[in-house]
PDBQT receptor file of N, H, CA, C and O in Angstrom, charges set to zero:
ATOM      1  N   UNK A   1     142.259 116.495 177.247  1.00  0.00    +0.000 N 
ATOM      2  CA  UNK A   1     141.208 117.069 176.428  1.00  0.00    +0.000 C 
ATOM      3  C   UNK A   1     141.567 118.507 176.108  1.00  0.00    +0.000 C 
ATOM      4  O   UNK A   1     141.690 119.359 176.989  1.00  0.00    +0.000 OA
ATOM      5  N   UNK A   2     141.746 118.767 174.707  1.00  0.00    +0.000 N 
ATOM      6  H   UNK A   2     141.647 118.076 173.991  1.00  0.00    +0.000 HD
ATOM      7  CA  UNK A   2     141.876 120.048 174.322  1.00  0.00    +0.000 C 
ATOM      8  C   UNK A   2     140.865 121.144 174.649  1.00  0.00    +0.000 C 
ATOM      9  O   UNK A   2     139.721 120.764 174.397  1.00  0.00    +0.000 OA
ATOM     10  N   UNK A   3     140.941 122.580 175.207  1.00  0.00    +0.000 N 
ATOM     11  H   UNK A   3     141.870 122.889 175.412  1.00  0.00    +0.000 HD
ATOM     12  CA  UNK A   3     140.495 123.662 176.004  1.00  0.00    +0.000 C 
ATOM     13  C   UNK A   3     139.661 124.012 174.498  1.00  0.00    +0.000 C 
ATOM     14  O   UNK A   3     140.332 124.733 173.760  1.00  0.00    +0.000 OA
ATOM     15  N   UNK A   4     138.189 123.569 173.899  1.00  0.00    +0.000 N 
ATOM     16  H   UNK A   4     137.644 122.983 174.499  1.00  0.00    +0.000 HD
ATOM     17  CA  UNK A   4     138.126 124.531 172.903  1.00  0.00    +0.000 C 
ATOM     18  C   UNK A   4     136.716 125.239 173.410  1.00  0.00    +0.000 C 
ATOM     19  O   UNK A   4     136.161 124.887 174.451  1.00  0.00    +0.000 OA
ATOM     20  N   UNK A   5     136.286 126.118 172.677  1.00  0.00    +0.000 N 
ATOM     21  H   UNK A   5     136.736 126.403 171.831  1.00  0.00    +0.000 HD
ATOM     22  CA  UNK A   5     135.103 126.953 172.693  1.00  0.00    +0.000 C 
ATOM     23  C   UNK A   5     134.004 126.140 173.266  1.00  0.00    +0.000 C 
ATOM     24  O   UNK A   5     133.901 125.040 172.723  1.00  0.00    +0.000 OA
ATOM     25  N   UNK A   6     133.121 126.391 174.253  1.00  0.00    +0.000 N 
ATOM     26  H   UNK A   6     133.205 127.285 174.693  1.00  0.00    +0.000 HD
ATOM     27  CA  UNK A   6     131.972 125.743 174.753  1.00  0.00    +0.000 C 
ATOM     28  C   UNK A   6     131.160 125.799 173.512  1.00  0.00    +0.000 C 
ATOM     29  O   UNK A   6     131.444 126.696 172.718  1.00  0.00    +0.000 OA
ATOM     30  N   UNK A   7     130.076 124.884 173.182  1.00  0.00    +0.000 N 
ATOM     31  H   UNK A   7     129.845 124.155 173.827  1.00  0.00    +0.000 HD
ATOM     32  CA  UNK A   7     129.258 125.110 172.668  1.00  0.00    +0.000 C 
ATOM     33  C   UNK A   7     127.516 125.729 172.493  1.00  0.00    +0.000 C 
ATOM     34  O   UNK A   7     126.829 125.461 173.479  1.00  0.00    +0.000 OA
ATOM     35  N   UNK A   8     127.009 126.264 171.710  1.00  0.00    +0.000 N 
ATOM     36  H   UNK A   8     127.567 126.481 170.909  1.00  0.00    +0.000 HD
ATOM     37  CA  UNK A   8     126.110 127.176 172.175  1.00  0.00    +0.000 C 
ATOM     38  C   UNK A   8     124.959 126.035 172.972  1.00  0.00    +0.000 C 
ATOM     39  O   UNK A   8     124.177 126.518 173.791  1.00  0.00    +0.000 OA
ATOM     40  N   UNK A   9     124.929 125.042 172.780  1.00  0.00    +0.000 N 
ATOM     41  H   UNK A   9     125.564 124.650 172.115  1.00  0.00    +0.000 HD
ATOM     42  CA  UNK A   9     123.789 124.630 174.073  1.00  0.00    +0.000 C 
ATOM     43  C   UNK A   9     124.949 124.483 174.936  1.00  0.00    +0.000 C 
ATOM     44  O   UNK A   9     125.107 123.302 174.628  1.00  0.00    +0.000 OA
ATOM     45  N   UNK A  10     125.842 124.684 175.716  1.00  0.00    +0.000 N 
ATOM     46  H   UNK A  10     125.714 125.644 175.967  1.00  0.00    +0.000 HD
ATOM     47  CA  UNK A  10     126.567 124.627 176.975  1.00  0.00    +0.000 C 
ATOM     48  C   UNK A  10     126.544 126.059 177.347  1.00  0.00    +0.000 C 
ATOM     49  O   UNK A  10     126.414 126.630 178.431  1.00  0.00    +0.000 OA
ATOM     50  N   UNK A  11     126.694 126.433 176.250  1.00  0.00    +0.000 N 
ATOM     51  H   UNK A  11     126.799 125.970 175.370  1.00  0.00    +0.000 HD
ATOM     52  CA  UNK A  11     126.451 128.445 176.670  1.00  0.00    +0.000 C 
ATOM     53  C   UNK A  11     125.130 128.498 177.035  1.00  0.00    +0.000 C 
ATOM     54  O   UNK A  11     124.932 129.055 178.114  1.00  0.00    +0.000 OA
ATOM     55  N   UNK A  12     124.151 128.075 176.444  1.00  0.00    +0.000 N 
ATOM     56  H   UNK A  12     124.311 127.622 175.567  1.00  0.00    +0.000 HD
ATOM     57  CA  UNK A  12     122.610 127.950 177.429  1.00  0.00    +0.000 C 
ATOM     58  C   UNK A  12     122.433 127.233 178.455  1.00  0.00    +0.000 C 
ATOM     59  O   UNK A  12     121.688 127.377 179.424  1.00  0.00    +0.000 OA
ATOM     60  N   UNK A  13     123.110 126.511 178.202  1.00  0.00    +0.000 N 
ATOM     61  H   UNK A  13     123.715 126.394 177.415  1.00  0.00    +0.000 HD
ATOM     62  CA  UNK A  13     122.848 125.890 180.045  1.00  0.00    +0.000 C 
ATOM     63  C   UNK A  13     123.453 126.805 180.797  1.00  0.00    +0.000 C 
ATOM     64  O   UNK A  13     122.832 127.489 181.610  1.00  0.00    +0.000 OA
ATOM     65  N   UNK A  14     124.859 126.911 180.572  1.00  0.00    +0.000 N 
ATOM     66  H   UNK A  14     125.363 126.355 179.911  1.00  0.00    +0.000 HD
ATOM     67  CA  UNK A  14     125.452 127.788 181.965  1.00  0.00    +0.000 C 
ATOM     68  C   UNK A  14     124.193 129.643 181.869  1.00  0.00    +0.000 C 
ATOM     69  O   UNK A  14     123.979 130.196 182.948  1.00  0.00    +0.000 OA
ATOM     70  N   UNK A  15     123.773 130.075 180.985  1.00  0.00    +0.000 N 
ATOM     71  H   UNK A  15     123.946 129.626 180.108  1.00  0.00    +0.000 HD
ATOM     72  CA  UNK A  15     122.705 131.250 180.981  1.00  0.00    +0.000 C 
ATOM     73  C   UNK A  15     121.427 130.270 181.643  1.00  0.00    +0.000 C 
ATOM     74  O   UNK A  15     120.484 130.917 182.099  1.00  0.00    +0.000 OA
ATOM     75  N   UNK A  16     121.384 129.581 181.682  1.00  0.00    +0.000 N 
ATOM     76  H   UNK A  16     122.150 129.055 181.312  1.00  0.00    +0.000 HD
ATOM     77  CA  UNK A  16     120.215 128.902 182.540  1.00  0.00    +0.000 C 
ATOM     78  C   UNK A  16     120.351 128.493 184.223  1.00  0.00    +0.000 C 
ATOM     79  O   UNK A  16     119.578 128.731 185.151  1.00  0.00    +0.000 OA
ATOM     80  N   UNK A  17     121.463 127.890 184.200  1.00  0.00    +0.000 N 
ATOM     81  H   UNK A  17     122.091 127.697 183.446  1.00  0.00    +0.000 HD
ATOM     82  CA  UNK A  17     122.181 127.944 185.977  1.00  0.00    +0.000 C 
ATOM     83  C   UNK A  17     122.343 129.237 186.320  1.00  0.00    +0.000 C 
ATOM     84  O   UNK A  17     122.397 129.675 187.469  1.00  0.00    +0.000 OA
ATOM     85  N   UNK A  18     122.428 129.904 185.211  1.00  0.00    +0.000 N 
ATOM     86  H   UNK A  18     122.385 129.548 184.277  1.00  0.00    +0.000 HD
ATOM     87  CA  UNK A  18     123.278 131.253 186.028  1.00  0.00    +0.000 C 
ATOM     88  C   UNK A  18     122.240 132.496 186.934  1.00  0.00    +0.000 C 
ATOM     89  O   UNK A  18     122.370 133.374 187.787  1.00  0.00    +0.000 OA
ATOM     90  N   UNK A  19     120.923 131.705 185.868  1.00  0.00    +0.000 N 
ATOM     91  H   UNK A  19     120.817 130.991 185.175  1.00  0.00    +0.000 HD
ATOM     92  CA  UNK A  19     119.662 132.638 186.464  1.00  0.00    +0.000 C 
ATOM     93  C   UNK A  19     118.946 133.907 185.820  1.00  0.00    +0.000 C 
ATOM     94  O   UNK A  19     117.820 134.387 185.954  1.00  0.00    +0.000 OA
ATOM     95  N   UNK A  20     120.310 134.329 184.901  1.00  0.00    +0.000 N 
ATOM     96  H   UNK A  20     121.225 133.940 184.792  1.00  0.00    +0.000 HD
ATOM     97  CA  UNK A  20     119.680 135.909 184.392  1.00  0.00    +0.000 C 
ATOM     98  C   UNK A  20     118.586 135.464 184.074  1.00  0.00    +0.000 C 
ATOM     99  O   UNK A  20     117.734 135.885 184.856  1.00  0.00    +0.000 OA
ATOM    100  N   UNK A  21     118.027 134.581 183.033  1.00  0.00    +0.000 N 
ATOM    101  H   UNK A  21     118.719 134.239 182.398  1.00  0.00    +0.000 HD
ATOM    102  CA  UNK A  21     116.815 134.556 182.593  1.00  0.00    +0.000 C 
ATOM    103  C   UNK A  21     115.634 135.469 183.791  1.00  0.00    +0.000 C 
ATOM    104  O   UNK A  21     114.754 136.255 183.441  1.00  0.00    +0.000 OA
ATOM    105  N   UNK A  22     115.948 135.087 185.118  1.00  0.00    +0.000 N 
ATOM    106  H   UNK A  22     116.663 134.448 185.402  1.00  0.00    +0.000 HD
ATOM    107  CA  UNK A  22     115.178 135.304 186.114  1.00  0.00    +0.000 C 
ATOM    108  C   UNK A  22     115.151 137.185 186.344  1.00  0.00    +0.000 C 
ATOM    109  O   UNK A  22     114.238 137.957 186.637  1.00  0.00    +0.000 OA
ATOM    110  N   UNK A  23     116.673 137.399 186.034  1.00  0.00    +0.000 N 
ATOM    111  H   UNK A  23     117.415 136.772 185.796  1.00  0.00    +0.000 HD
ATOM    112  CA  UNK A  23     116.578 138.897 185.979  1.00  0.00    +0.000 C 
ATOM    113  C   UNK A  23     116.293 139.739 184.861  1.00  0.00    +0.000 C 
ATOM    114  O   UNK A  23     116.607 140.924 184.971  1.00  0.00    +0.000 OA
ATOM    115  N   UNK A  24     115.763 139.350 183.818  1.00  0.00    +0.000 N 
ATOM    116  H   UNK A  24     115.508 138.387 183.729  1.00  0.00    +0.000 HD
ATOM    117  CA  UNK A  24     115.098 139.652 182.518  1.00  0.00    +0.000 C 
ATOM    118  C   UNK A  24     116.256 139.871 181.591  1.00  0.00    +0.000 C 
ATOM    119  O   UNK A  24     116.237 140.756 180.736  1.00  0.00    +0.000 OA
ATOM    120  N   UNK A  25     117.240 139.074 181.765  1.00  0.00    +0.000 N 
ATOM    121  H   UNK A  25     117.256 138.355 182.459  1.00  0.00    +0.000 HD
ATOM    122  CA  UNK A  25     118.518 139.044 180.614  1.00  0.00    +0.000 C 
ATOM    123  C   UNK A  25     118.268 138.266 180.142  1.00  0.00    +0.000 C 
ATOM    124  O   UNK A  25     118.190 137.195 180.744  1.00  0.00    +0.000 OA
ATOM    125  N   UNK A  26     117.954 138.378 178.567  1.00  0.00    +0.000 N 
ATOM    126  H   UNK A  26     118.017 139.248 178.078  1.00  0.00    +0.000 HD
ATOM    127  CA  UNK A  26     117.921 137.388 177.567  1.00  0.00    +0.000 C 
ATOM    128  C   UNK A  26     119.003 136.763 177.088  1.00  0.00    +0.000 C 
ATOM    129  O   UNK A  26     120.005 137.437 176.853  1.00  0.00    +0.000 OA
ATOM    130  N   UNK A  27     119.002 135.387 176.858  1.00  0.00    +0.000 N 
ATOM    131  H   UNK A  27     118.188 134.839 177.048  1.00  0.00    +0.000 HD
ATOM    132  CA  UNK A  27     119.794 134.629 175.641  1.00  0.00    +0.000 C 
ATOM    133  C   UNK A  27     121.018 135.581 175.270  1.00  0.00    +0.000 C 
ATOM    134  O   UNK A  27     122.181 135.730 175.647  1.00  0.00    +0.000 OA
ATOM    135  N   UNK A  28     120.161 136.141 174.345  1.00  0.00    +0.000 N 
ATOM    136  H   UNK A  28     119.217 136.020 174.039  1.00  0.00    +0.000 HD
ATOM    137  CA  UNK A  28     121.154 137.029 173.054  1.00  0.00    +0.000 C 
ATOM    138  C   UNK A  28     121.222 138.183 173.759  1.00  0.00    +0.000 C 
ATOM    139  O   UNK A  28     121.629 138.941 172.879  1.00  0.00    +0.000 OA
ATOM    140  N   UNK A  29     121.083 138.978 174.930  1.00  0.00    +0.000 N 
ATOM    141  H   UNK A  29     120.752 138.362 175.645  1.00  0.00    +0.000 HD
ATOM    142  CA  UNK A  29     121.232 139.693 175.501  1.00  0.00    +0.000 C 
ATOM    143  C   UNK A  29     122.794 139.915 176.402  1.00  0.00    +0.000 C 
ATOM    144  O   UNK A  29     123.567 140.787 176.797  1.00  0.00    +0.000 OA
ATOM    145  N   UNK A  30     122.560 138.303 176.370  1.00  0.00    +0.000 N 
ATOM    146  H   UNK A  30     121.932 137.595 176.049  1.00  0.00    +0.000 HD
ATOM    147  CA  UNK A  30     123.859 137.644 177.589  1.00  0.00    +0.000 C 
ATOM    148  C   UNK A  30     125.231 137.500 176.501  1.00  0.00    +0.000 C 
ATOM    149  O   UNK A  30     126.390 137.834 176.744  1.00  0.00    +0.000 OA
ATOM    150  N   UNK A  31     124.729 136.943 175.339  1.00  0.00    +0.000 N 
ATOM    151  H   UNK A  31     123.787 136.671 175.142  1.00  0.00    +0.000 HD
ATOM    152  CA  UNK A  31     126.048 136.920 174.552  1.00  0.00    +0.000 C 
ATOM    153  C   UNK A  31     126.609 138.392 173.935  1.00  0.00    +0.000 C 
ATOM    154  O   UNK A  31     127.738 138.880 173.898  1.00  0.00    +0.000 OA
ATOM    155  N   UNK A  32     125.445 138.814 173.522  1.00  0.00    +0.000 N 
ATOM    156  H   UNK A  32     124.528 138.417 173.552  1.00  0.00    +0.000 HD
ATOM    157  CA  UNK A  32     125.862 140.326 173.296  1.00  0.00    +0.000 C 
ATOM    158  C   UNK A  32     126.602 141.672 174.004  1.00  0.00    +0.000 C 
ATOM    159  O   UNK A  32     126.773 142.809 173.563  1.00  0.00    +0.000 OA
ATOM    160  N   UNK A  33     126.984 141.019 175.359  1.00  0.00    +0.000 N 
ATOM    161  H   UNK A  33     126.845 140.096 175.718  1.00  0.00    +0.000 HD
ATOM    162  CA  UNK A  33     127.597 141.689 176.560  1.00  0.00    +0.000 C 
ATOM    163  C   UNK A  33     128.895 140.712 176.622  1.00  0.00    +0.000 C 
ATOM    164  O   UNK A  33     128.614 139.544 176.893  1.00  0.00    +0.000 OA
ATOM    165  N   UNK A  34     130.344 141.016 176.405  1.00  0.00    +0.000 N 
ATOM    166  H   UNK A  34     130.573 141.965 176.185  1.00  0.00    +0.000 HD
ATOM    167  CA  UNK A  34     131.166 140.319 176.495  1.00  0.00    +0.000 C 
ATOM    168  C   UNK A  34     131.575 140.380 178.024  1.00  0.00    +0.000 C 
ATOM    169  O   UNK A  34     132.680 139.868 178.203  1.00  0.00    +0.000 OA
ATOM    170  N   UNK A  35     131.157 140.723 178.833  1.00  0.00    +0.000 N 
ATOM    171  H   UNK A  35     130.259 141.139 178.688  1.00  0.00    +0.000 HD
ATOM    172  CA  UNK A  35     131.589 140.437 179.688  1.00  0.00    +0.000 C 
ATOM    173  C   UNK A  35     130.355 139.184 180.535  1.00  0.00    +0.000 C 
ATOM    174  O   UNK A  35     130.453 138.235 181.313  1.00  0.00    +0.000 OA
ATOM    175  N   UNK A  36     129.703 139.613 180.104  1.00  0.00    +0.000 N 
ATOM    176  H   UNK A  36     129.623 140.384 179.472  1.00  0.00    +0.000 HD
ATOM    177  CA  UNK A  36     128.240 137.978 181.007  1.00  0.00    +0.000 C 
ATOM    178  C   UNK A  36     128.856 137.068 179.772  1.00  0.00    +0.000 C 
ATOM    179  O   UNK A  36     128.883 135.917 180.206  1.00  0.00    +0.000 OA
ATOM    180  N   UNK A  37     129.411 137.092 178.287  1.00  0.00    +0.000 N 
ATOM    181  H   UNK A  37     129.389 138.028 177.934  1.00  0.00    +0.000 HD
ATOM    182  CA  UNK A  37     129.810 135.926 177.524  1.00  0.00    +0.000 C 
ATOM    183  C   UNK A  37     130.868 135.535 178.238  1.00  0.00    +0.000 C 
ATOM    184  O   UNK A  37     130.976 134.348 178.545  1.00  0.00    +0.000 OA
ATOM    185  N   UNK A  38     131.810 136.465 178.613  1.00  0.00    +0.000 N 
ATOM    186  H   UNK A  38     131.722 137.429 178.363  1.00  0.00    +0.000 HD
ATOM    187  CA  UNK A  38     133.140 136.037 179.354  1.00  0.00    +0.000 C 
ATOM    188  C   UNK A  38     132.755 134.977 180.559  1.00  0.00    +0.000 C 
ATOM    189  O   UNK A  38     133.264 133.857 180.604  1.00  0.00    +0.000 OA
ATOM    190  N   UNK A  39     131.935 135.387 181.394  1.00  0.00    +0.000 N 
ATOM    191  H   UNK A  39     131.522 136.297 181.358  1.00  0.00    +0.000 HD
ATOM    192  CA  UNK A  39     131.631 134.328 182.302  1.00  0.00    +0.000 C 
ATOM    193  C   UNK A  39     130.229 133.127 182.185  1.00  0.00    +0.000 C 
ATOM    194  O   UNK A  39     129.803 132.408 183.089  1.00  0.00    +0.000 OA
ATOM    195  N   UNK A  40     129.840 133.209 181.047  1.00  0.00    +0.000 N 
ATOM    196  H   UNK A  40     130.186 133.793 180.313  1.00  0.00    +0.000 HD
ATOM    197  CA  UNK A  40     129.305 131.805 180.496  1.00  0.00    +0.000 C 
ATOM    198  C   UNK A  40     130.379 130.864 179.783  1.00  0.00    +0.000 C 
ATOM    199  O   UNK A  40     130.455 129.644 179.929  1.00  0.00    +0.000 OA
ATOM    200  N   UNK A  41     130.809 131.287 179.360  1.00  0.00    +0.000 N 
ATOM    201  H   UNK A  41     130.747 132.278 179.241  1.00  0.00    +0.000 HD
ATOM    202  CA  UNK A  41     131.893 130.708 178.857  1.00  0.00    +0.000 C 
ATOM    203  C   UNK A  41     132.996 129.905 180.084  1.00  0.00    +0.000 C 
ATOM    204  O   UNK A  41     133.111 128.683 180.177  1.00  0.00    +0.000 OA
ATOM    205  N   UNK A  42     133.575 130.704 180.767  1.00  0.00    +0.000 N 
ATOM    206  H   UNK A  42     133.481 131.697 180.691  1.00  0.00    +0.000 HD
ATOM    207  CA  UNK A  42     134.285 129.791 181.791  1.00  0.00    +0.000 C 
ATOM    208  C   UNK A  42     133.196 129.026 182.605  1.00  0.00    +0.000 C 
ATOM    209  O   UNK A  42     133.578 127.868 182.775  1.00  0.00    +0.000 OA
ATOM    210  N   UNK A  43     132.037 129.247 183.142  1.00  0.00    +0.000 N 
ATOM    211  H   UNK A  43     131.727 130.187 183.004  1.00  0.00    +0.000 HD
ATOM    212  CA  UNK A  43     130.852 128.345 183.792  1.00  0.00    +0.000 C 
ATOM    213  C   UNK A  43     130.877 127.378 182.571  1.00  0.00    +0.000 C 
ATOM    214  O   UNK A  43     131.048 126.205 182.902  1.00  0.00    +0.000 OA
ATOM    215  N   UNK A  44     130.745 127.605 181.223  1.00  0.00    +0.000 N 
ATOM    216  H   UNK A  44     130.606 128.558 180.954  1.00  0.00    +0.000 HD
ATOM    217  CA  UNK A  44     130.398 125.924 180.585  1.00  0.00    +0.000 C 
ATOM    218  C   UNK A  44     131.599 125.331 180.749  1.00  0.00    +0.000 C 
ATOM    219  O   UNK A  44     131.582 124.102 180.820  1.00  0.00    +0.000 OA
ATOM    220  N   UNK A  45     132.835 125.990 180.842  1.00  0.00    +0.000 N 
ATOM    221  H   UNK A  45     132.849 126.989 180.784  1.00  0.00    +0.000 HD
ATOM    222  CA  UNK A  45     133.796 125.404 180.919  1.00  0.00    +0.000 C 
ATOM    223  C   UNK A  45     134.221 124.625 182.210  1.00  0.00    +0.000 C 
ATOM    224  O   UNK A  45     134.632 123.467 182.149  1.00  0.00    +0.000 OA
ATOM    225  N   UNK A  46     134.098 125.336 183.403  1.00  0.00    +0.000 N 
ATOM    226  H   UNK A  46     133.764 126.277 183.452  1.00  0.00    +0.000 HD
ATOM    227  CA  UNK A  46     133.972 124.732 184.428  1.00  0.00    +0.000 C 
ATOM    228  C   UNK A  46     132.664 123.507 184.256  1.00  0.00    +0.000 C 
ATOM    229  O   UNK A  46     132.825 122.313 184.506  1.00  0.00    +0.000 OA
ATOM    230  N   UNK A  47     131.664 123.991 183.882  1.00  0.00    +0.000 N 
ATOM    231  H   UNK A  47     131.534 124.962 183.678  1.00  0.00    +0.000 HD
ATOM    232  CA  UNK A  47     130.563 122.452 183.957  1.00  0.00    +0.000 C 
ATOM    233  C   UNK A  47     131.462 121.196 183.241  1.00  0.00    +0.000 C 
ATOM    234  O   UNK A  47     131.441 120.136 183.866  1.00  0.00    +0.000 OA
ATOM    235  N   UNK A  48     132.138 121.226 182.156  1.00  0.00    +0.000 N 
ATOM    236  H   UNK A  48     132.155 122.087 181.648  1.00  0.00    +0.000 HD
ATOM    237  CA  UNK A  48     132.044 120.645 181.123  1.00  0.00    +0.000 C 
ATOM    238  C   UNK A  48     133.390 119.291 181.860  1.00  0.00    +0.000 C 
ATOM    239  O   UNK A  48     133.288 118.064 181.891  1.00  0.00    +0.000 OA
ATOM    240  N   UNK A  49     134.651 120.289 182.405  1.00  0.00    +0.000 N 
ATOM    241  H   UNK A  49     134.733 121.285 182.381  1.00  0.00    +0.000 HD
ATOM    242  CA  UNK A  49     135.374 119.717 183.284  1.00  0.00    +0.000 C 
ATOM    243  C   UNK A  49     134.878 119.390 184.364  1.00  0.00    +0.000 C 
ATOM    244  O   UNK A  49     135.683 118.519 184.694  1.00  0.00    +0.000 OA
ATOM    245  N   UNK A  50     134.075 119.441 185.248  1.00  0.00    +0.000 N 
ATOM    246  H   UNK A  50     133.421 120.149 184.979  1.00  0.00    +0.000 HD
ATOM    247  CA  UNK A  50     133.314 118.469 186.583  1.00  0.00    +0.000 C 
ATOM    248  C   UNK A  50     132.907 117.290 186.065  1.00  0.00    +0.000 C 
ATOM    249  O   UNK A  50     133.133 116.239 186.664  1.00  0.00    +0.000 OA
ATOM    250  N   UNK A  51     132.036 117.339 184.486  1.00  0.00    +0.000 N 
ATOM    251  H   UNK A  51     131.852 118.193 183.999  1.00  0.00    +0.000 HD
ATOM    252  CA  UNK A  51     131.386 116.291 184.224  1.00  0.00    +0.000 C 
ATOM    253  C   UNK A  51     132.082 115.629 183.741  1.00  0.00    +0.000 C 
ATOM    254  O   UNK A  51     131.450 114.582 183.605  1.00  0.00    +0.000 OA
ATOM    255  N   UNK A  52     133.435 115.446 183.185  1.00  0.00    +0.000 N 
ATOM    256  H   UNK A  52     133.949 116.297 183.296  1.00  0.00    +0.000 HD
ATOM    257  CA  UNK A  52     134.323 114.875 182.604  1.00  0.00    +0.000 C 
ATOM    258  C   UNK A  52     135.166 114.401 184.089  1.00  0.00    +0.000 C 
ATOM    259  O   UNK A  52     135.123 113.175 184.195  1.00  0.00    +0.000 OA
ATOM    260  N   UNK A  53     135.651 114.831 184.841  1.00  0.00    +0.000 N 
ATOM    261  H   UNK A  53     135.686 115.827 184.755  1.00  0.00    +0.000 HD
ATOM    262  CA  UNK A  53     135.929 114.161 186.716  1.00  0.00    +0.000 C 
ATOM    263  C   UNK A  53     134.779 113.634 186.546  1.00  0.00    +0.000 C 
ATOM    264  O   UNK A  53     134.856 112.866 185.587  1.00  0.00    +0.000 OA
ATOM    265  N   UNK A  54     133.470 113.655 187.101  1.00  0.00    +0.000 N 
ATOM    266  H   UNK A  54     133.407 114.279 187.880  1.00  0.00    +0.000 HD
ATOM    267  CA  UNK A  54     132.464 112.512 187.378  1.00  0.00    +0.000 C 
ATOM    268  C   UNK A  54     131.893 111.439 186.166  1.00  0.00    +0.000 C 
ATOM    269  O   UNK A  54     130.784 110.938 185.977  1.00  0.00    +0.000 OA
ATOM    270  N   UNK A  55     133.611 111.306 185.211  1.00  0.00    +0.000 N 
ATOM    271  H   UNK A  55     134.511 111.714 185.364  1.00  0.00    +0.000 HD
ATOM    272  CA  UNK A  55     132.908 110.249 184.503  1.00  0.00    +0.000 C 
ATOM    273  C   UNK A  55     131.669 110.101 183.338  1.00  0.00    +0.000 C 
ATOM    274  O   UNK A  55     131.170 109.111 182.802  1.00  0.00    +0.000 OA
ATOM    275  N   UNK A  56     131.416 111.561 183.207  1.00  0.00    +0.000 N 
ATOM    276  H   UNK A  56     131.821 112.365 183.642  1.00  0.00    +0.000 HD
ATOM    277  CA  UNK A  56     130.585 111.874 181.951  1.00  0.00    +0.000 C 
ATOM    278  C   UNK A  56     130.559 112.693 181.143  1.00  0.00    +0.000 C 
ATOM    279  O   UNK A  56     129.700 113.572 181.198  1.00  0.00    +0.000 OA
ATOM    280  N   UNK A  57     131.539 112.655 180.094  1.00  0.00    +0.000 N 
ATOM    281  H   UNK A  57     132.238 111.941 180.048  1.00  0.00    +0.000 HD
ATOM    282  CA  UNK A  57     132.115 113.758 179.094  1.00  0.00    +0.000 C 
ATOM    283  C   UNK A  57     131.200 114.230 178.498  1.00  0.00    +0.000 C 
ATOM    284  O   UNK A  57     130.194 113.524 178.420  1.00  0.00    +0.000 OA
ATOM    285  N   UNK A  58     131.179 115.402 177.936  1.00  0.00    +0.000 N 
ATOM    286  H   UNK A  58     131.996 115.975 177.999  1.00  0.00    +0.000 HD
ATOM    287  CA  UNK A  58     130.582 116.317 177.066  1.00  0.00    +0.000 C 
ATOM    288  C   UNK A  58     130.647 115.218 175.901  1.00  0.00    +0.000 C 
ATOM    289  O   UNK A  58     131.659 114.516 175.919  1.00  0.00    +0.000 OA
ATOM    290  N   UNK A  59     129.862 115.010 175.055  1.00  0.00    +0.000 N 
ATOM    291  H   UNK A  59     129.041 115.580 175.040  1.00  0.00    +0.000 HD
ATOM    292  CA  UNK A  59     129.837 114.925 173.323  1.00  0.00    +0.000 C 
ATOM    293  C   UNK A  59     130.790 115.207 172.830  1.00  0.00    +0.000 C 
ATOM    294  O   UNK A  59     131.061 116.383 173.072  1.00  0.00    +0.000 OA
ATOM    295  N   UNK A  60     131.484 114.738 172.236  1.00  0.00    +0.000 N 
ATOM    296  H   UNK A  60     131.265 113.782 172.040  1.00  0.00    +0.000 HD
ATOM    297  CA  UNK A  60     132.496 115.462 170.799  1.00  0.00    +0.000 C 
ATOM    298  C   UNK A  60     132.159 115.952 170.103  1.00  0.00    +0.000 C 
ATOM    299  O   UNK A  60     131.080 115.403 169.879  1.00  0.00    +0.000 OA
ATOM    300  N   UNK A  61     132.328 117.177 169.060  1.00  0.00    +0.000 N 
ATOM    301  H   UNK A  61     133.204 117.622 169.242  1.00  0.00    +0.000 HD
ATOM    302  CA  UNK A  61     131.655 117.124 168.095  1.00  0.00    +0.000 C 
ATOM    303  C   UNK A  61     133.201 117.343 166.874  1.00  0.00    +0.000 C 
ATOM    304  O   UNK A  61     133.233 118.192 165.983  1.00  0.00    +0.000 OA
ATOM    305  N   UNK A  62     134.041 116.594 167.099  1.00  0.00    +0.000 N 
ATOM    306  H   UNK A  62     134.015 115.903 167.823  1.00  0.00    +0.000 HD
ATOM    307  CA  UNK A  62     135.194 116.731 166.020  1.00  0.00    +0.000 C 
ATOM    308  C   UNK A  62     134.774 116.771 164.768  1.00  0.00    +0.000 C 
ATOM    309  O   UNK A  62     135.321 117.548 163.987  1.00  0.00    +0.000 OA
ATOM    310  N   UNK A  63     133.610 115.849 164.303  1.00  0.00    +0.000 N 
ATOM    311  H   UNK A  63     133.165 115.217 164.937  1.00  0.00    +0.000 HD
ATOM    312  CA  UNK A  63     133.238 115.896 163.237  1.00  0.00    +0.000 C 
ATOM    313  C   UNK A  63     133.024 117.038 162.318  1.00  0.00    +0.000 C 
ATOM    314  O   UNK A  63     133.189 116.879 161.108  1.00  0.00    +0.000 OA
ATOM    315  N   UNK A  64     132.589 118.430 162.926  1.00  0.00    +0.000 N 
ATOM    316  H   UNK A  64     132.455 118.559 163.908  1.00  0.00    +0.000 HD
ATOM    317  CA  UNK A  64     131.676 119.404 162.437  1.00  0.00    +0.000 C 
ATOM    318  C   UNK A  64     133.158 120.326 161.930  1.00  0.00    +0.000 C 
ATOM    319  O   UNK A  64     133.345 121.137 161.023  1.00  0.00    +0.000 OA
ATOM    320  N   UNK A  65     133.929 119.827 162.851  1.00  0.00    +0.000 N 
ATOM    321  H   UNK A  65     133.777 119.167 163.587  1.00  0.00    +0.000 HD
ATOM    322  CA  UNK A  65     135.865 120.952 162.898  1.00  0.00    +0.000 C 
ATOM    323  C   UNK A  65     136.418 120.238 161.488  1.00  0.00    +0.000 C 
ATOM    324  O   UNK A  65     137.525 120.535 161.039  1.00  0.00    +0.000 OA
TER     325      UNK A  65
């Protein structure tokens, strides 16, 4: 499976596991800081590869590329 860009609901989930919400970091707060994007980004990436080992891939979306 080719390494490409998480997508923005995988970028909200991993901002949702990750908790800021809880520390009053918003959404667009989190992407707007490249460094909390830097590590949503490898967290969706890491999610995206576990769920693909346990047998349940992410969606494709080749279509939209």
């Amino acid at each position: 499976m080719a390494d490409t860009d998480p997508t923005t609901a995988e970028l909200k989930a991993a901002w949702q596991r990750a908790g800021l919400w809880r520390m009053g970091i918003s959404y667009q707060r989190a992407i707007a800081s490249p460094l909390l994007l830097s590590g949503l980004r490898a967290a969706a990436r890491a999610a995206r590869k576990q769920a693909t080992q346990n047998g349940n891939p992410a969606p494709s979306q080749r279509a939209l590329i």
